[in-house]
Structure formats: C-alpha cells, structure tokens
N, C-alpha and C positions, 0 to 999 in steps of 0.2 A: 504494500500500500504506500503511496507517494503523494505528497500534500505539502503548503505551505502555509503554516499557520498566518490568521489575518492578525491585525492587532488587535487584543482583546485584553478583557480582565484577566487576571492570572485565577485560573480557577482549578487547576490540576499540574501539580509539579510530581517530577522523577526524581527520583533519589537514584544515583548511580553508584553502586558502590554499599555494604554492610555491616561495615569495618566500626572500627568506632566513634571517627567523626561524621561517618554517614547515619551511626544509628542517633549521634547528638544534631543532626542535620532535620532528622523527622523528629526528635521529641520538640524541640524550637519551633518547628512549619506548624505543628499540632496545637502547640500550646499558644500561638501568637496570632495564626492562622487557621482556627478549626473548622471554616466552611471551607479551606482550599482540600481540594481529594489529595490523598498521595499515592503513588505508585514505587515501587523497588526496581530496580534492573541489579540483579547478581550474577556470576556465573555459577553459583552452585544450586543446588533443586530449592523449590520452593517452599516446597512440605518440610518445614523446619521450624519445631518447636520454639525458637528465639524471634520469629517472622511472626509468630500465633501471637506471640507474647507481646508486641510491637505494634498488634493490631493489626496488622498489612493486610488489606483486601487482594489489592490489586500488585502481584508481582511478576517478574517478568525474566526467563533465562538468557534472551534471546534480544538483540536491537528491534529486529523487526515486529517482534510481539509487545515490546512497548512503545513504539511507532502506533500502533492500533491502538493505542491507550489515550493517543494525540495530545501529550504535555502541553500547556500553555508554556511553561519553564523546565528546566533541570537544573542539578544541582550534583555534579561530576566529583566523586570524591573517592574513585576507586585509583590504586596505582599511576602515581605520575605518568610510567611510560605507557598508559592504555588510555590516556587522556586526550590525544590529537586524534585519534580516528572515531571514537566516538564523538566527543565534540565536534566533530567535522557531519558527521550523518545528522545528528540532531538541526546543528545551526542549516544545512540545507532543507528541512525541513521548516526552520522559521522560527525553531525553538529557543528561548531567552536560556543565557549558561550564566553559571554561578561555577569557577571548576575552581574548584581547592588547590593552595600552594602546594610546590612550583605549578604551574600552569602546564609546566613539562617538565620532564627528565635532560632533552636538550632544544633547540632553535628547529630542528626537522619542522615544517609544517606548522610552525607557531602562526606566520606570517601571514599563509593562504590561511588559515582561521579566522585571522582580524579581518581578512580582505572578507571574506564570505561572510560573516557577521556583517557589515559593512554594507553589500549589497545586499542583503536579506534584510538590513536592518533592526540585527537581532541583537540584543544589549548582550553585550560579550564583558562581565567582570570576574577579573584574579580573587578569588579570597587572602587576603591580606588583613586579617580583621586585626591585627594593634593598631592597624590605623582609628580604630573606633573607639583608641582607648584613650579617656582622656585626660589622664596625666601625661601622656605622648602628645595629644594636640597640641597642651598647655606649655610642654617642653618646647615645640617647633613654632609655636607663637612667640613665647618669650625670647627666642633667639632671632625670629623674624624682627620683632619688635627691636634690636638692639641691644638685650639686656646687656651683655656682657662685650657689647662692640663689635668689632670683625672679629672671629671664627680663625683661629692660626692654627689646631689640629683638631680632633677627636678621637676618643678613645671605645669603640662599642666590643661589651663582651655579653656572650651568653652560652650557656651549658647547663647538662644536669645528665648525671649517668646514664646513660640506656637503660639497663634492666631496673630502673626504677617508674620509668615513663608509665609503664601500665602495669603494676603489682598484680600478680596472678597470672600474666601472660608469660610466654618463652620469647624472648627480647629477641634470638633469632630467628624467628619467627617471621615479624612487624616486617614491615616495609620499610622501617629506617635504615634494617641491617643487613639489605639484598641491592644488591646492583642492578640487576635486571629489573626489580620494580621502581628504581628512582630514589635510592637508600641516602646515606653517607650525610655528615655533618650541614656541609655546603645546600644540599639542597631540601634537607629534614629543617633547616633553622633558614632559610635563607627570607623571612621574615625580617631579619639584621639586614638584608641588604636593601631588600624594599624600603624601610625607613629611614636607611643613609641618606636613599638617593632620593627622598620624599622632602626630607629636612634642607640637604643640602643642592644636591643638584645631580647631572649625570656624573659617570664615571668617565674621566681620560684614560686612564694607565692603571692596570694592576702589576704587584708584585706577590708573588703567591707560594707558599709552602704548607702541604697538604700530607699527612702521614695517617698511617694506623699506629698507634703510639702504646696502644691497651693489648691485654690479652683477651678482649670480649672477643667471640667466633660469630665475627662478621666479616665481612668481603669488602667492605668499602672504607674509607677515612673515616677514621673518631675524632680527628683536631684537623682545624685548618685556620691558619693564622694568614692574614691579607693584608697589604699596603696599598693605600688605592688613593690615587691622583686624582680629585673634584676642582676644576675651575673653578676660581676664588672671587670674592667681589675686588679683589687687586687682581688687574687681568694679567699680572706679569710671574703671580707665585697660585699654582696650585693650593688647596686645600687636603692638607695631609691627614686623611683618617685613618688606623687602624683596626682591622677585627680581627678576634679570637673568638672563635666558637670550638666546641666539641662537645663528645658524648662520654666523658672520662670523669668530670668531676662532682664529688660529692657535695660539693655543697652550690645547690641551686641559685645562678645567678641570672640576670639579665638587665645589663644598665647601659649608662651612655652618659661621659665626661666630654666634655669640649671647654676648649680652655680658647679664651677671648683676650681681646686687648685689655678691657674692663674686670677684667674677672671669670671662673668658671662657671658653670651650670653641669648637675649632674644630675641624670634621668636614673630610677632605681624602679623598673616596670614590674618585679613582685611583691613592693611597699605600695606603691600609686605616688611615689614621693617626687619631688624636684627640692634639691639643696642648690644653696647659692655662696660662691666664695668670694670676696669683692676685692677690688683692688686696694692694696694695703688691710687688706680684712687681716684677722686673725683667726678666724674659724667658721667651719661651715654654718649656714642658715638655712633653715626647713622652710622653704616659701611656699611649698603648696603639697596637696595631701590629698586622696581619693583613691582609695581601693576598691576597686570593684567586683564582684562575683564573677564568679570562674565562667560562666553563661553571657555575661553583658556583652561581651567584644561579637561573641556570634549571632547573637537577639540583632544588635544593631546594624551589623552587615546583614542577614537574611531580609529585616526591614525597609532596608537600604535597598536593595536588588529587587525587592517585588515590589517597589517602588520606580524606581530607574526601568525595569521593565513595562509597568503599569503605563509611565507617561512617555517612556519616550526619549527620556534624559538621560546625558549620558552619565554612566555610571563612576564611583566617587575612587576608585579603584582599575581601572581600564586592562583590555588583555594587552597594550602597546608597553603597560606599566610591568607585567608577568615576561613581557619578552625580552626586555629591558633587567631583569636579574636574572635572568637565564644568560644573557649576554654577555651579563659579571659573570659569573659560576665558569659560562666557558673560558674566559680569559683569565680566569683564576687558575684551570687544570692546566689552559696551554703552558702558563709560566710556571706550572710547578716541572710540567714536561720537562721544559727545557734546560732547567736548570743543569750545569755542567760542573761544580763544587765538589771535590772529594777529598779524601782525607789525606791522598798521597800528593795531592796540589800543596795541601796546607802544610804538609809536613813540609815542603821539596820550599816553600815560600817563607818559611820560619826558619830555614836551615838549621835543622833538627833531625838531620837522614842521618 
C-alpha cells in the first residue's frame, strides 16, 4: 500500500523500536496525548507479554504492515544504524519523524533524508532533548547575554559507567556496546556535541583521540577525549573547547566550564545548577538552580514535535542539526585514524634508545 499523508492533526503515531526509550516514548505519547492511537513496529513477534502489558493494540513486525496502520507521525528509536532506511520509507510516505540521537551511526543517507523530508514537507526533528532543559537554556542565554565577556575556551565532560546505565540489564547487550548497532562513547553521548555547537557555533577542526581504555567486553570506544576549533567572535582566534566523555567512570558527571574575559560560568546538568566565578572573584557563586524530573526533557521534546508537526513549523531541533554531529563524530575517528605517534618516535626524540 503506497500513500502520502495530507497535512492533518497528528492522530496516530508509530513507535519504532521496544527498547527502552521506545517503551519511555509510548508511556509520555499516552500520558500527554491519550486520544492520539499508538502503534509499535519491532522486529520481534508481537505476542509478547511486555507489549500486553504496554497496552499495545496495534503492533507491527513488518514496515509495510505498519504502513497500513497510516501514522500521522513516528517516532524512530530503534538502533542508530537501522535508522536511515526506515526513516526514508516513512518520510516518503508523508510521515512526520521524531528519530532519537544520533540520527545515524554515520553521514550515509543522512542528506537524501532532509532532502525528502523537504519535499514531502515532512517535519524531520533529531531528539536532542537537553536542549529542553532549562538550566542549559539559562547557561546559553547567560553566555549569549555576555555574562562572562568573550568565551576564550570551554571545558564539556560527561560519563557514567556502562553496566550501571540500566541495572538489571547485560551492558553487553545494549546498543551502546555493539558496533554494528551504533554503540561507542562518541555516539551513545554525543548529546555533548549537539550543545557545543548549539551554545557556540559550528565546528572548524577537530583533534581526536579515541580508545577502549576498560576491560568492559565491548567492541567499541569507552573514552574519547576531542579538541575542537569553533570560530570565535574574534574572527582571527578560534574558540578552543575540549571534551571528555566515556563509559568508564564511577562517578556520574555531566557539566560545562567556559572561562571568559569576565569570569567563568559552569553548567553542572545533574544538579540543574549554573555557578558563576567573576573576575577578581574569590569563589564560586550559585546563580541559578532547577532540577528537573528524569521525564521533563522528553514531555517537552515529544510536545514540541507534535506541535512543529501539527503546524507546520519548523522544528526546535532540525535533522540538518543530527547531521551536523554526525559530521563531528566522523572527523573525530578520521583524526584519531591518522594519528602517526609511537612510543619508539618518543623514545628515538628524547634520546633515550
């Protein structure tokens, strides 16, 4: 069956994907949206005690049997790399996407997506939901605003061990710690890159060094540490940020220091906090505070999307914005590639042989 949805109220969304930010995708649609129908696409059978449990009416093994289902919207949340060919069937069908970070595993087909979106006129957004969160707004306003002057570097970290992410699960298991399905540090967290370049601007130049550092039996990187060149508002010096992310440490972080002419600002995203250190200050100041529920950042994006579907606008998150840290991630691997440093340069260079 081959159709192209008109523009309509959003009155029946697909859940792609069973995992568990697709099962946190349908309790949010349900709870926020209970006259919208929802539908499942998995690929495993349907007759599944946890699908009963979920309520799911209408589920589906198969693209073309939930094609028949005729979604106003989806909401793509299965495996990064099985993300472009589905979203491709949908969006020519007319269907509004909502597809959970990365948007991909790599650049393949990101492009002809936005472009089909485009002429189908189908609201194509990344989930990127920290953007919804608003001690992060409050951060990127305040720095917009001046607080702390011109911007001379920033410091973004965030981590928290794999097999703690989902207690109860086998961590090698997940899709963080498979290749094939879009695993590894870089693109499990790559959230950090999205609100660099949201705060700051595009990315010029990276420098990149990417390892498996742990003994967790995963296939992909647990740490990747990035140097990344942002055009400054001094058009002669870059803007020098730093990030660290990985999946190695025990103690749960995710912040953001930027050091100014004026003084610093430091974002701390599992307080809700922003501290302020001034020039000639002597110590940090807590100027702002809002922690939110572990639910708020995804209420606000889902709202967000069946809104920006609804009318027509475009969305607060873009797929141009998805293809744009996929573009970081790959010039992060190529310079970790290339790197040519060994330890018998360093010896032969310290004259030490």
């Amino acid at each position: 069956m081959s159709y192209i949805k008109k523009n309509t109220h959003i009155k029946k969304i697909l859940i792609v994907g069973f995992g568990s930010i697709g099962k946190r995708h349908i309790e949010i649609v349900r709870s926020l949206f209970p006259d919208i129908t929802i539908g499942l696409l998995r690929h495993r059978i349907c007759r599944d005690k946890e699908v009963e449990l979920y309520g799911i009416k209408h589920c589906f093994t198969s693209a073309e049997r939930a094609l028949e289902f005729q979604p106003d919207a989806a909401i793509i949340s299965n495996p990064a790399s099985k993300h472009i060919n589905i979203a491709m069937l949908l969006a020519g069908a007319g269907i509004h996407l909502l597809i959970e970070k990365p948007i991909s595993n790599n650049k393949d087909g990101v492009q002809d997506l936005i472009n089909l979106c485009s002429r189908n006129k189908v609201t194509l957004m990344t989930a990127y939901n920290l953007r919804f969160l608003p001690s992060l707004n409050e951060f990127r306003n305040l720095l917009h605003q001046g607080k702390i002057g011109v911007p001379y570097t920033a410091h973004i970290e965030a981590g928290q061990y794999l097999p703690d992410w989902r207690p109860g699960s086998d961590y090698r298991q997940i899709v963080s710690a498979q290749e094939n399905l879009g695993g590894g540090v870089l693109l499990e967290l790559s959230h950090e890159i999205d609100y660099m370049q949201w705060i700051f601007g595009s990315v010029e130049w990276v420098n990149a060094t990417l390892s498996h550092q742990s003994h967790l039996e995963i296939d992909v990187e647990d740490v990747a540490y990035l140097q990344v060149g942002i055009k400054g508002r001094d058009n002669n010096k870059s803007l020098i940020v730093t990030l660290n992310i990985d999946f190695i440490r025990h103690n749960p972080t995710r912040q953001c220091c930027v050091v100014g002419e004026n003084g610093s600002l430091l974002w701390n995203g599992l307080k809700g906090s922003i501290e302020y250190f001034p020039q000639n200050g002597k110590k940090w100041e807590n100027i702002y505070s809002n922690l939110t529920d572990k639910n708020y950042t995804y209420e606000e994006e889902i709202k967000h999307f069946i809104s920006s579907a609804n009318s027509g606008s475009p969305p607060y998150v873009r797929g141009e914005d998805g293809l744009k840290v996929i573009s970081v991630i790959e010039l992060a691997k190529e310079s970790n590639s290339k790197k040519k440093t060994s330890k018998q340069n360093i010896i032969k260079y310290l004259g030490i042989e």
